[in-house]
C-alpha positions as CSV (number, residue, x, y, z in Angstrom):
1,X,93.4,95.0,91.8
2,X,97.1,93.8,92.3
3,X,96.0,90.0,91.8
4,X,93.6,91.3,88.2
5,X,97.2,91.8,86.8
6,X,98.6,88.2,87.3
7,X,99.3,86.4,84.4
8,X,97.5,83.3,86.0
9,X,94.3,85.6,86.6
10,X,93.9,87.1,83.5
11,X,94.4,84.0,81.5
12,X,91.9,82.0,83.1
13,X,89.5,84.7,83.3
14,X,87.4,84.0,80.4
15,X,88.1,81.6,77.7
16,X,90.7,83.3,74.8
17,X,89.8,80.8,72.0
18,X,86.5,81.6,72.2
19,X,86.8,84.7,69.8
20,X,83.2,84.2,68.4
21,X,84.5,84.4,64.8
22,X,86.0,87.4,65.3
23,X,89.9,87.2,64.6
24,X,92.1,88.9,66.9
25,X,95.2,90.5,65.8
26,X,98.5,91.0,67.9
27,X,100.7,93.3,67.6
28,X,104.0,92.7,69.5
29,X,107.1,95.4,70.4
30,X,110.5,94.9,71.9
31,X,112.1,98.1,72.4
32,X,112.1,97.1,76.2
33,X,113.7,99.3,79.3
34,X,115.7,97.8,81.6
35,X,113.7,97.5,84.8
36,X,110.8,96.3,83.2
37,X,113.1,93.7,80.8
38,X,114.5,92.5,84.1
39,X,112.0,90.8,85.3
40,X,109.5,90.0,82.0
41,X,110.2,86.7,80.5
42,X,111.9,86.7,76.9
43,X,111.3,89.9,74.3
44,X,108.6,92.9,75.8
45,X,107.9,96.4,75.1
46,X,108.9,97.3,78.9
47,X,104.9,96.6,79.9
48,X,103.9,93.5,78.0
49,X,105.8,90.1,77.0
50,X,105.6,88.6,74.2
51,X,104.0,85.7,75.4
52,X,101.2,87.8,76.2
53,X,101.3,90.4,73.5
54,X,101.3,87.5,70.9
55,X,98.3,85.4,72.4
56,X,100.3,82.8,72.7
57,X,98.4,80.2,75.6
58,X,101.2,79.6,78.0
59,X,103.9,81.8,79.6
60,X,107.3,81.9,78.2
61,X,110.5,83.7,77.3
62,X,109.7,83.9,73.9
63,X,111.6,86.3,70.9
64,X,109.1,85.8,68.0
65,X,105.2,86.0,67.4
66,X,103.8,83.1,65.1
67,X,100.8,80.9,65.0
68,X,103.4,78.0,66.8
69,X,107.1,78.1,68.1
70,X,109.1,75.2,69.6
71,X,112.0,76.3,71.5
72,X,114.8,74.4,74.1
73,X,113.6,75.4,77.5
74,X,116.4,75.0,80.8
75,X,119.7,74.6,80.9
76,X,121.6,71.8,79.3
77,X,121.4,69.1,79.9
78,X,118.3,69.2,81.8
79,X,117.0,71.2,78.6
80,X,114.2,70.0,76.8
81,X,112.0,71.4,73.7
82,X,108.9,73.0,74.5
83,X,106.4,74.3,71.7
84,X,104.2,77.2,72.4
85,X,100.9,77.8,70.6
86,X,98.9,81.1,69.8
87,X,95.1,81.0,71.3
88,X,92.5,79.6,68.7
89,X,91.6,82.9,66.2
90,X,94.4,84.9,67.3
91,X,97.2,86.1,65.0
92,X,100.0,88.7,64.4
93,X,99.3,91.5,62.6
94,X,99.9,90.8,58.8
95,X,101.9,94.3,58.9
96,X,104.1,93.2,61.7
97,X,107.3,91.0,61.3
98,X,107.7,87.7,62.9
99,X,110.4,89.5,65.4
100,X,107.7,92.1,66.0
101,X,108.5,95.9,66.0
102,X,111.2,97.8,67.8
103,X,109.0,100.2,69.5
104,X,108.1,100.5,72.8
105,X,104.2,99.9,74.9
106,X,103.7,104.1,74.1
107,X,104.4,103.8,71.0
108,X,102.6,100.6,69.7
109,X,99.4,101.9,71.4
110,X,99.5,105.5,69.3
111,X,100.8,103.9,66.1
112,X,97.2,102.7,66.1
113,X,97.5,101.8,61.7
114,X,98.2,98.5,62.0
């Protein structure tokens, strides 16, 4: 069970742009806690980054959710850009702000509107 949660696991598990037609909406929070913000890369809501929350294909420290972001990755000046891309057929939530929502994982999953 401890290697299903592994973000190198899950992600090649099956193939995420094969959505079948079916679009898949994200719906990302970063009212994080501080153990749990510790050690997730970039925004979370204290159980799921936003990397992962927004579909996005690779893992990142990311703060926003769009279809593509291009950020400066390291430090400088070893730094370079890097752009991150959502899976084929996924997307935020048309409700939900580019910075997504400050609510935590709890919260997100009982809002359940969106």
């Amino acid at each position: 069970m401890d290697k299903a949660l592994i973000v190198g696991t899950a992600r090649s598990s099956f193939n995420h742009n094969n959505t079948a037609g079916v679009t898949v909406a994200h719906v990302p929070g970063y009212k994080g806690m501080f153990g749990a913000s510790a050690i997730l890369p970039g925004e979370d809501d204290y159980a799921v980054a936003y990397h992962s929350s927004c579909g996005y294909s690779t893992v990142g420290g990311l703060s926003k959710c769009q279809s593509s972001i291009t950020q400066s990755e390291g430090i400088w000046p070893f730094n370079s850009n890097k752009t991150y891309y959502q899976y084929s057929g996924h997307v935020r939530a048309g409700s939900v702000p580019v910075a997504g929502l400050y609510e935590d994982h709890g919260q997100i999953k009982t809002s359940g509107w969106r």
